[in-house]
C-alpha positions as CSV (number, residue, x, y, z in Angstrom):
1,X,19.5,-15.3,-46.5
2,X,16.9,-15.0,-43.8
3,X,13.5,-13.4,-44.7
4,X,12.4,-10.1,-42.3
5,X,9.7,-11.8,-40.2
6,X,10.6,-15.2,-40.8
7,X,11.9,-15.6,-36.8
8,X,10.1,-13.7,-33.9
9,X,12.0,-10.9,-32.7
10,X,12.8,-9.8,-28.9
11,X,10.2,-7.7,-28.6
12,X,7.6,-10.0,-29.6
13,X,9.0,-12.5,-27.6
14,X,8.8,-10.5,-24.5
15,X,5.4,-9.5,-25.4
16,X,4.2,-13.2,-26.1
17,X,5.9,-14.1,-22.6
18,X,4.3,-11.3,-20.9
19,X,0.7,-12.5,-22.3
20,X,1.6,-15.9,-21.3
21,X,2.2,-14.6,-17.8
22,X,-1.1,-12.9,-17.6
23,X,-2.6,-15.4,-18.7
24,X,-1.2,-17.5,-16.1
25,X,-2.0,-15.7,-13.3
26,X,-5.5,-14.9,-14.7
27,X,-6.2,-18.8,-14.5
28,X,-4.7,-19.5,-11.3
29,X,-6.8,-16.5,-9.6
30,X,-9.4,-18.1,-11.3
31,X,-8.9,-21.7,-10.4
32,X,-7.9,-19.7,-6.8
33,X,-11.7,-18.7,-7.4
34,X,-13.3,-21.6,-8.1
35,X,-11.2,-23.6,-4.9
36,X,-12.5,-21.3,-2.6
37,X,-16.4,-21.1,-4.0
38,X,-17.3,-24.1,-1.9
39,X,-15.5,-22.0,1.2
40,X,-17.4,-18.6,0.3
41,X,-20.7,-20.9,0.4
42,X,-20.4,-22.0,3.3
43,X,-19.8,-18.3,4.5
44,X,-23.0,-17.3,3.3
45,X,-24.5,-20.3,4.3
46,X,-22.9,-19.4,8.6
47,X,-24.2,-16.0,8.0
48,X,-28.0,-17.1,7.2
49,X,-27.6,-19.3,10.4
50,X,-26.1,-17.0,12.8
51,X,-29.3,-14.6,12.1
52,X,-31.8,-17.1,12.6
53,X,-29.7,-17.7,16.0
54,X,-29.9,-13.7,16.6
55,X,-33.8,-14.1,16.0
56,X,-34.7,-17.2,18.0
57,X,-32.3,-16.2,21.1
58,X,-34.1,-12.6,21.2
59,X,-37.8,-15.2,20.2
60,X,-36.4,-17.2,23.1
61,X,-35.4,-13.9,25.6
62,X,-39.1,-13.0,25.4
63,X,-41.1,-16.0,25.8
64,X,-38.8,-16.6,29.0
65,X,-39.6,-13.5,30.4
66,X,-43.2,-14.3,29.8
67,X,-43.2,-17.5,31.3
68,X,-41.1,-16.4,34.5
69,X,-44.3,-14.1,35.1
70,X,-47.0,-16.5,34.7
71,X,-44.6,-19.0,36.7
72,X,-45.7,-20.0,40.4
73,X,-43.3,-18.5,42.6
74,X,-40.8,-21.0,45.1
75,X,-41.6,-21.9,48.4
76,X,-41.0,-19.7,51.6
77,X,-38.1,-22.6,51.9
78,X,-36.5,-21.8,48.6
79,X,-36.9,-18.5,49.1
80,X,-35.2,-18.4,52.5
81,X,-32.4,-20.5,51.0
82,X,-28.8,-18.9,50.8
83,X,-25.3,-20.5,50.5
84,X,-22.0,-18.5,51.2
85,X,-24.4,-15.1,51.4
86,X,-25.9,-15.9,48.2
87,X,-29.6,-16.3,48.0
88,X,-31.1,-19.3,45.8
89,X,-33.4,-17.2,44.6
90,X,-33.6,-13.5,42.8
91,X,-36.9,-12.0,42.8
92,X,-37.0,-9.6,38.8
93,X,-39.0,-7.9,36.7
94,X,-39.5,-11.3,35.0
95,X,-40.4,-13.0,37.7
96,X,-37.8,-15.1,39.8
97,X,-34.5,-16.6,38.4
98,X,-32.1,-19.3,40.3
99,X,-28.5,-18.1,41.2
100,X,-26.5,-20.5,39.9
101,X,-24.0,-21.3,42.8
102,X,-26.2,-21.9,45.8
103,X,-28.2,-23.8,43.2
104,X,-25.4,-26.1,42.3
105,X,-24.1,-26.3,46.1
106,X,-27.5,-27.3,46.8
107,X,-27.6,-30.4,44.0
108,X,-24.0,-30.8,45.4
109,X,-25.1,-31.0,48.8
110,X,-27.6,-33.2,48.6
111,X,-26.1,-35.3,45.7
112,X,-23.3,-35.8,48.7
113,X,-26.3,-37.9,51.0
114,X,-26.9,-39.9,48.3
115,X,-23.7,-40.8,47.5
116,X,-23.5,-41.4,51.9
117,X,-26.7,-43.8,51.2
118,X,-29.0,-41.4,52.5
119,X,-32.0,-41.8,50.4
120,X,-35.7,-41.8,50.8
121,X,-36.0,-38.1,51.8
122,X,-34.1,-38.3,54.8
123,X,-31.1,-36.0,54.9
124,X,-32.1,-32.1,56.0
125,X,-31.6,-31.0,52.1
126,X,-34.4,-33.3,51.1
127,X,-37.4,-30.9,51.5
128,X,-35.7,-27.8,49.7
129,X,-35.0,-30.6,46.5
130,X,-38.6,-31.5,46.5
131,X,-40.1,-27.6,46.4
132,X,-37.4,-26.7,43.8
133,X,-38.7,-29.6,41.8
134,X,-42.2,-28.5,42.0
135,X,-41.1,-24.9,40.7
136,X,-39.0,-26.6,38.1
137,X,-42.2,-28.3,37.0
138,X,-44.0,-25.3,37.4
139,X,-41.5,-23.4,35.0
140,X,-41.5,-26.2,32.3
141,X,-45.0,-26.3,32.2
142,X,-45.6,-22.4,31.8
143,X,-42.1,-22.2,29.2
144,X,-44.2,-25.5,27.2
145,X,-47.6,-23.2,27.0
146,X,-46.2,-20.2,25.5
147,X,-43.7,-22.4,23.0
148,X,-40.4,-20.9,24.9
149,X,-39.3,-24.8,24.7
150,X,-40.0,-25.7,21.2
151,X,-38.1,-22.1,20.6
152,X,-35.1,-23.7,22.8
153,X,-35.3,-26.7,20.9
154,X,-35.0,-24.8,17.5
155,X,-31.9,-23.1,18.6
156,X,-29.9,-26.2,19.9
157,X,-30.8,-27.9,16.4
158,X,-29.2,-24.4,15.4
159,X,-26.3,-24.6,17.4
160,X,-25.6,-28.1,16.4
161,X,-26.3,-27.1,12.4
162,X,-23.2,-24.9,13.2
163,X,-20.8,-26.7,15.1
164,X,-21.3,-29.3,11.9
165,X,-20.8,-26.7,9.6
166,X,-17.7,-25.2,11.1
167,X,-16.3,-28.3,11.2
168,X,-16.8,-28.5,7.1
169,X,-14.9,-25.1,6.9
170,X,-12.1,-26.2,9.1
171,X,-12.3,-29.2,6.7
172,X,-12.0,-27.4,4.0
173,X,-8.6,-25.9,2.7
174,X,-8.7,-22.3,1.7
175,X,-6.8,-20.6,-1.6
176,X,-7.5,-16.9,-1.5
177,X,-7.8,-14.1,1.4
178,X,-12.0,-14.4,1.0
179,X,-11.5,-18.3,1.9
180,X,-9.2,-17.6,5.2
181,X,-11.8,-14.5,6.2
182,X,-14.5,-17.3,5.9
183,X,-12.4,-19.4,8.3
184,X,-11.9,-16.7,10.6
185,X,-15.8,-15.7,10.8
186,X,-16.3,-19.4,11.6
187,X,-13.5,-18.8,14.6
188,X,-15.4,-15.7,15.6
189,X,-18.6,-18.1,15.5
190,X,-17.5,-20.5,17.7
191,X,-16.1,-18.0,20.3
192,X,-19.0,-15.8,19.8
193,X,-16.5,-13.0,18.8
194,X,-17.4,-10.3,16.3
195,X,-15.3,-10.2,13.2
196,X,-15.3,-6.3,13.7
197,X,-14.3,-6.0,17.0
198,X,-10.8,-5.2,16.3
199,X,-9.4,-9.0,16.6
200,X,-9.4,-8.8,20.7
201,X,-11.0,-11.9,21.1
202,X,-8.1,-13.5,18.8
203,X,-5.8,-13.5,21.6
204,X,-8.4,-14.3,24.6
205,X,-8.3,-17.6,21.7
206,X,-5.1,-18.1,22.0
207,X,-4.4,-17.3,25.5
208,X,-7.3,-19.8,26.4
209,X,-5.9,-22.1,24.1
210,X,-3.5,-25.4,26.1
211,X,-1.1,-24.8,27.3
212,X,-2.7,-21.2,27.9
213,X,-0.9,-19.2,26.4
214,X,2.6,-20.4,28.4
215,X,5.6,-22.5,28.1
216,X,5.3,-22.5,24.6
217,X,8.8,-23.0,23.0
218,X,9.7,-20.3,20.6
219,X,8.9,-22.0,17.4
220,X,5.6,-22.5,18.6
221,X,5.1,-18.9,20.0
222,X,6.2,-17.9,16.4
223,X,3.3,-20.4,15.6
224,X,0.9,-18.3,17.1
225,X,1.9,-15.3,16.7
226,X,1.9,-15.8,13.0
227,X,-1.4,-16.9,13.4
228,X,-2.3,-13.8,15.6
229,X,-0.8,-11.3,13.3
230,X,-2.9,-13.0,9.8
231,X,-6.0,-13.2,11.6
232,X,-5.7,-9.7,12.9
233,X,-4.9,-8.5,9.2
234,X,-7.6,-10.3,7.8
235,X,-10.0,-8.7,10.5
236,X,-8.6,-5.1,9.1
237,X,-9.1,-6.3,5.4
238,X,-12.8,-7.3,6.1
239,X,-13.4,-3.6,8.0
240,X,-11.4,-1.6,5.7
């Protein structure tokens, strides 16, 4: 005859199974944990380096504007210059700053002689090239006085500390929804999104992304809309 208690009954079976469950899933959250620590690091770690970006860029804003100031102004050439209606120059409240198309059809231009043979100074470009070196000069020297250049040199080490360490993230595979938020504030990094901005610069990713955003075959537009639609809830998750 079989004792009472000698044999576990249902009950205590399900209850011993249930434990064993919890149990389960308390370890794999854990180990889930403990996968992801090297990811939530590395968060931190982007987070410490984007503000020391947000401080040397606004360091680096107002050092430029005090070097534009103290900066000899260009020649009456370079001044006169224009391409397309453009001017070469804008005269500011900092000084003067070089509009960026005439100057590049200008290098263009006279990069276009060159290529001809033309050398020496002798093509009708020539003399503008040699004033807007002079102000060049002019502007290095003042940006070298007042340390605007070492502060440019700090933040490409910067930018290059964080291209290396986005490329560790991507690297890095992630386990839990705090590991795939750290993967999307390295995304938002490297387009220079906000992670609170609603996700709209998700799709200018993927809409700049080859083949731009068309002719994609439906598996990969389900591809990217999946990844649309998870980076968009992770971005709600992280601003709840």
């Amino acid at each position: 005859m079989r004792e009472r208690g000698s044999s576990p009954s249902r009950r205590g079976l399900l209850k011993g199974a249930a434990a064993a469950v919890a149990a389960a899933a308390l370890a794999n959250l854990a180990a889930a944990d403990q996968a992801d620590a090297e990811l939530l690091a590395m968060g931190r770690e982007l987070e410490a380096l984007e503000a020391q970006e947000r401080a040397a860029d606004e360091l680096s804003d107002r050092l430029y504007e005090e070097a534009a100031r103290t900066c000899p102004a260009p020649s009456a050439a370079l001044l006169a210059y224009s391409w397309r209606g453009e001017p070469l120059f804008r005269a500011s409240g900092e000084g003067y700053r070089l509009n960026s198309e005439p100057y590049g059809a200008l290098l263009q231009r006279a990069r276009g002689w060159q290529d001809m043979g033309v050398s020496g100074g002798h093509y009708p470009e020539a003399p503008l090239i040699a004033d807007l070196k002079r102000w060049e000069d002019g502007r290095r020297a003042a940006c070298d006085a007042n340390g605007c250049a070492a502060v440019m040199a700090e933040m490409d080490r910067l930018a290059r500390a964080g291209t290396a360490l986005c490329s560790r993230i991507a690297a890095t595979p992630a386990a839990t929804l705090d590991g795939m938020r750290v993967k999307l504030q390295a995304l938002a990094y490297c387009h220079r999104g906000e992670p609170g901005d609603k996700g709209e610069w998700i799709t200018e990713v993927i809409n700049n992304t080859p083949p731009y955003g068309r002719g994609f075959t439906t598996d990969e537009r389900l591809v990217y809309s999946v990844f649309h639609d998870v980076c968009g809830l992770l971005v709600a998750g992280a601003t709840a």
